[in-house]
Structure formats: structure tokens, C-alpha cells
C-alpha positions, -999 to 999 in steps of 0.1 A, spaced: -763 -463 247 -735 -442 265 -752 -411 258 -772 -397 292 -810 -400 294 -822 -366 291 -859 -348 282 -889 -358 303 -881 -395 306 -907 -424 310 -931 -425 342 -911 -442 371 -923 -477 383 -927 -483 417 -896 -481 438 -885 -496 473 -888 -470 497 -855 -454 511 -850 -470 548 -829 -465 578 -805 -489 574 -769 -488 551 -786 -521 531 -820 -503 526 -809 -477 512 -786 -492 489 -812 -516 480 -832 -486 466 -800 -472 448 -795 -508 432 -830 -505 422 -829 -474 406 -795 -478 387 -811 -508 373 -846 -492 362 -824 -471 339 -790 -490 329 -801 -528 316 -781 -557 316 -754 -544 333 -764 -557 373 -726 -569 383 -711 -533 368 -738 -518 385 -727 -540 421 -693 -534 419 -693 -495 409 -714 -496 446 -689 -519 460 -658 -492 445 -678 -456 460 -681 -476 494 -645 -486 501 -631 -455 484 -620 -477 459 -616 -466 417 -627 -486 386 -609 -494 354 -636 -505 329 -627 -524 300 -651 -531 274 -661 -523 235 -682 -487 226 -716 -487 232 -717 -504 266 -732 -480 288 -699 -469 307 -710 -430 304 -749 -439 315 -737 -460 343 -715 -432 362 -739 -404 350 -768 -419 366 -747 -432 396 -739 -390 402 -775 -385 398 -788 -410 419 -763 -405 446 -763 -365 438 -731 -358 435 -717 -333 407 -706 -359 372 -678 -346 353 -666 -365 317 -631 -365 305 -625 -375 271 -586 -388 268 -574 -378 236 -534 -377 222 -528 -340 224 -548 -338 259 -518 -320 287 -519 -319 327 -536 -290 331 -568 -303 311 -574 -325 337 -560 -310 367 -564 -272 359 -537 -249 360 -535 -203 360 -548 -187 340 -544 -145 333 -578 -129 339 -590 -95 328 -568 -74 359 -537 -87 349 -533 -110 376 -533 -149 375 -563 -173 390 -564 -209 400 -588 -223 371 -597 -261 390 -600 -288 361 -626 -310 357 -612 -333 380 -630 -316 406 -659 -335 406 -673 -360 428 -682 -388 400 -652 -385 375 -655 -403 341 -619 -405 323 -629 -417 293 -606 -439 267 -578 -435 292 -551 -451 273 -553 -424 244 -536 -401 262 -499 -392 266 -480 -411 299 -480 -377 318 -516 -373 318 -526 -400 323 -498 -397 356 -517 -367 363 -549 -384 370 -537 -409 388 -521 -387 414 -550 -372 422 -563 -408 425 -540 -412 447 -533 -382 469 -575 -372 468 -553 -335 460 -537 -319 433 -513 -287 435 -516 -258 412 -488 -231 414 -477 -244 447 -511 -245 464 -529 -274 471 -566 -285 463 -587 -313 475 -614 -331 453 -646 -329 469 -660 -361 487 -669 -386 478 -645 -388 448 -644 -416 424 -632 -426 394 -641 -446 365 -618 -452 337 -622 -467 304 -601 -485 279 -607 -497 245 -600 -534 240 -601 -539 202 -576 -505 194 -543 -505 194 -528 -480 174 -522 -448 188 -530 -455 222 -504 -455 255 -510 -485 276 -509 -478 314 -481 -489 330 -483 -516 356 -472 -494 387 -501 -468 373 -531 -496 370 -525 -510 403 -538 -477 414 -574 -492 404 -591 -510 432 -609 -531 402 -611 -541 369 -643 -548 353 -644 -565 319 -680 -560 305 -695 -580 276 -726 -575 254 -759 -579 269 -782 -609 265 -808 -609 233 -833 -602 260 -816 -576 280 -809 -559 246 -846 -561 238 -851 -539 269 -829 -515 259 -842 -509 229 -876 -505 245 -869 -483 273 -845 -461 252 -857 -460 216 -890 -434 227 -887 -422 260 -862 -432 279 -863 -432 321 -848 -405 336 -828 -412 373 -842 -397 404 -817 -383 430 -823 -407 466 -790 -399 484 -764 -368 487 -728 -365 492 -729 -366 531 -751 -398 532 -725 -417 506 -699 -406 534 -723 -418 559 -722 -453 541 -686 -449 538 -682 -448 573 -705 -478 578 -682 -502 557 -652 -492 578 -669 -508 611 -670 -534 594 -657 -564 612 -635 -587 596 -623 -621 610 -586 -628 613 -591 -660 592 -608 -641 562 -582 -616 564 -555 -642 559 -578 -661 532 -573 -627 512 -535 -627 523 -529 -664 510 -549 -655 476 -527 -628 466 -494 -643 477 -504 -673 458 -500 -647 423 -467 -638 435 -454 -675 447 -480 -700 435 -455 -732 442 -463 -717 482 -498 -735 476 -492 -764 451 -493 -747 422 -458 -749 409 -471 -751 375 -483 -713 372 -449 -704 377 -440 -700 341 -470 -682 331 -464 -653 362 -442 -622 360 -455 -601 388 -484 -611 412 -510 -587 433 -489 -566 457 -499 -557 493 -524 -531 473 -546 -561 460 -550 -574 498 -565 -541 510 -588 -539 482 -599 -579 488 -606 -564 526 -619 -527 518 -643 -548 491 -653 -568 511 -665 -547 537 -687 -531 509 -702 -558 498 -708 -572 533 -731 -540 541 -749 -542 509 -759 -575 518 -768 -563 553 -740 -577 571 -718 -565 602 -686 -591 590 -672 -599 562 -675 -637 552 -649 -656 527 -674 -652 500 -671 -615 500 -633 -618 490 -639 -650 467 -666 -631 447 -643 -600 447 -610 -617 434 -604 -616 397 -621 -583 396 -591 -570 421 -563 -590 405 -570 -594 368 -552 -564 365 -521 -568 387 -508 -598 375 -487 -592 347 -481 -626 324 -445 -636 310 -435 -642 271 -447 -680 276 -482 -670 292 -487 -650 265 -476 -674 233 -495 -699 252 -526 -680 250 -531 -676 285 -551 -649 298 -550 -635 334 -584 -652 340 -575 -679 339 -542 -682 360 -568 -668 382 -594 -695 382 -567 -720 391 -558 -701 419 -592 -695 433 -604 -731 428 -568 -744 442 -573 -725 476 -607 -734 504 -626 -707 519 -620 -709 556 -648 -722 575 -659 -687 592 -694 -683 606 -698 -650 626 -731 -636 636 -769 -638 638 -769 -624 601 -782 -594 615 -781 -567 593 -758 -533 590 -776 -505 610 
């Protein structure tokens, strides 16, 4: 299933009709994503959530999930140009990034890698070598990369979707922790249900849907723009505050026993992300503010990869989930209403 829909593709059903607003538009995206990638509705949600608050994904989860269908029809949908990276031990820098090359004069040209696209999928990221996968991550990072001295931007919007492999070990180099916290989110995704798998094989097994193009570049900016006005109360911001420090000093709320189990918590990175989120997913559900539920919804997937468990977590089974669960169920949700629940315009 992660191979790209392609040939003349099924007759579309009806679809929502692209609206004014920030929420009706991406109510049509969400519709459309979901006519072609089954089973997959929260990946689908927080890949939207991630483009909106300039955000990147890690994606963990066995072959065959759809993780190369999702972004492909996310850059069609959203028309923007895909590009696919496939991580592999010998992979160097300038694979990704690009580097100069001689051309037929004699003289050297910038060649741009294929990092240079607006919807970037870096596939089976932890095959590669430490300095590429350092490489991507800068770009990540800086939103430039510089080639013989000269710097070059990546086209906006720009996001990136990594994938690891769960069930492999051998041969692969495992990110360091400095480099994942780099990802807004990390999304675990599981096999679909019996029923949702029946779909699959329905839609894809003949003549699979193809994705129809119902925003461009400039309008993703445009919704970009919309989740930064955003208005976020000064209780929700310190909800998001007390949830992070609470992986870093859990005794701070009560919860003295985690204590063992935590090596490093969520640094000030994870609070932006809980905030930028949040904005996202408040104008996807046509609101002006954020509410606490934005950031409670939003927590593991910001944090499960930025606390790092000790020795003891790990004899002791514990995953990162769960030291997570305790946190989340430890600490209320302020009691915040704002608004009319008018929606984003």
C-alpha cells in the first residue's frame, strides 16, 4: 500500500465544496486524503496539524502502512512538488542536499538535491550514516542549506516526513536524541481494522482513486498564517508549560515515582510544539483560541519522543507511553472557556 495511486483512478464521490474559511477548506482536504488513504484518519490529522504550524513528522510504523501514499497524496492535494528519499547505508550529504557538479564547459554548477521539494519523504531514516542523516536535519532546521558557500532556501511550504523501521535493528543508526527532538511529532501507526483493511483491498485491488489537487502552495501559507493569529490563553499556555516540566521533574507535581523511570524530559522545544499544535488544530476545528484539549490531544504525540527512559525504565518494561499516560491523567485541564465558538475566518 505505499506505492502512489497512479493510471486513471476510480470515479470520485461527491466531495464538500472548497469554502472561504481556513476550517472549510481543510474540511475538504481531510475529505479528500481520506477518500484515497483508508484507516489512517489520526495520521491523516496530525500530518494537517504538522504543515500548519511548520512543524515535521517522524513516523514510526511496520512496511506496508501507507507512509509513502499519505505524503504523496498530501503534495497532490495541497499541490505542492513531493520528493522521496530512500535512506540507505552508503547514502552521503550531498544525496540529499546536492552539491557541484562539473558540467560540459568545464566549469562547476550548483546541482540542488532532492531536498528541495515542498513535501519531502525521507524514507527509513535510521539506515543511514549519522552525517546524513545531520544533513537533513539542518535543513529541517535552518529551512536552508549551503552549497560551496552559497546558500539556498527550500521552497515554502516545506515539510518533512520521516520514517523508521520498528522491527530492524541491524544495520541501522538510531537518531540521536538532540537530532529527534528536531521532530515536532511522533506518530506511531498500527495496522488497520479488518474492516478498514477490507476497504483497502476494494478501492486498491482494481482501480484505485486518484487525488485531486484543491489547494496550492500560497493558500497552505495562507493557512499558515491563519494558525499564527491564533489566540492562546495564558492559562493553556502554562497547562502546556506544567506538562512538559512534569517529564523533566515529575516529583514538581506528585509524581515522585516516575522519577526512576526518566533520564531526560521534553525541553522548551516540546512546549512550542504543544502551543504551535495547538493553534493548528484549533483552526481545523474552526476555532479563533486554543482550548486545553488542543494540547491534551497533542501530548504524547509531541513528547513520546523526547523523553528518554533510564536502565530501570527499560528492564522494567516501561515504554514512553506510558510514563506519559501518568502524567497526562496526573495533571487537570484548566478550566478555560473563551469565545462564541465562532469559527476561523
Amino acid at each position: 500500500m505505499d506505492t502512489a495511486a497512479h493510471g486513471g483512478g476510480s470515479q470520485p464521490a461527491p466531495a464538500p465544496p472548497i469554502g472561504a474559511t481556513p476550517r472549510e477548506r481543510l474540511e475538504a482536504v481531510l475529505y479528500e486524503l481520506r477518500r484515497v488513504v483508508v484507516g489512517q484518519d489520526r495520521l491523516l490529522d496530525r500530518v494537517l496539524v504538522a504543515l500548519l504550524s511548520r512543524g515535521h513528522v517522524l513516523l514510526e510504523g511496520v512496511p506496508g502502512l501507507a507512509k509513502t501514499l499519505t505524503l504523496e497524496t498530501v503534495a497532490r492535494v495541497c499541490g505542492g512538488r513531493f520528493s522521496r528519499i530512500q535512506f540507505t547505508p552508503d547514502l552521503v550529504p550531498s544525496d540529499v542536499v546536492g552539491g557541484q557538479v562539473l558540467d560540459r564547459s568545464g566549469d562547476f554548477a550548483t546541482r540542488l538535491g532532492p531536498v528541495f521539494a515542498n513535501f519531502v519523504l525521507a524514507d527509513e531514516i535510521n539506515r543511514a550514516p549519522a552525517k546524513v542523516q545531520s544533513a537533513l536535519l539542518e535543513v529541517m532546521a535552518e529551512g536552508h542549506a549551503t552549497i560551496a558557500g552559497e546558500s539556498h532556501p527550500t521552497p515554502r511550504p516545506f515539510f518533512v516526513l520521516a520514517t523508521q523501521n520498528p522491527i530492524e535493528s541491524e544495520g541501522v543508526y538510531p537518531l540521536p536524541e538532540a537530532q529527534v527532538d528536531r521532530f515536532a511529532m511522533k506518530l506511531v501507526v498500527g495496522y488497520p481494522s479488518p474492516a478498514d483493511e477490507e476497504e483497502i483491498v476494494r478501492r486498491m485491488a482494481s482501480d484505485p482513486p486518484r487525488p485531486r489537487q484543491l489547494l496550492d502552495p500560497a493558500q497552505i501559507l495562507e493557512l499558515q498564517e491563519s494558525a499564527d493569529t491564533v489566540f492562546v490563553d495564558h492559562r493553556v499556555r502554562a497547562y502546556a508549560v506544567r506538562l512538559v516540566n512534569a517529564t523533566r521533574a515529575p516529583a514538581d507535581e506528585g509524581l515522585g515515582h516516575l522519577e526512576p523511570y526518566l533520564d531526560l524530559g521534553g525541553s522548551p522545544r516540546a512546549s512550542l510544539a504543544l502551543i504551535r499544535g495547538g493553534r493548528a488544530l484549533a483552526v481545523i476545528r474552526g476555532r479563533t483560541y486554543v482550548m486545553p484539549e488542543d494540547v491534551h490531544s497533542l501530548f504524547h504525540d509531541v513528547l513520546r519522543h523526547r523523553v528518554v527512559l533510564s536502565y530501570e525504565a527499560l528492564a522494567a518494561d516501561v515504554r514512553p507511553d506510558q510514563v506519559l499516560d501518568a502524567i497526562i491523567d496526573a495533571i487537570p485541564q484548566p478550566d478555560v472557556e473563551l469565545g462564541s465558538g465562532r469559527a476561523v475566518g
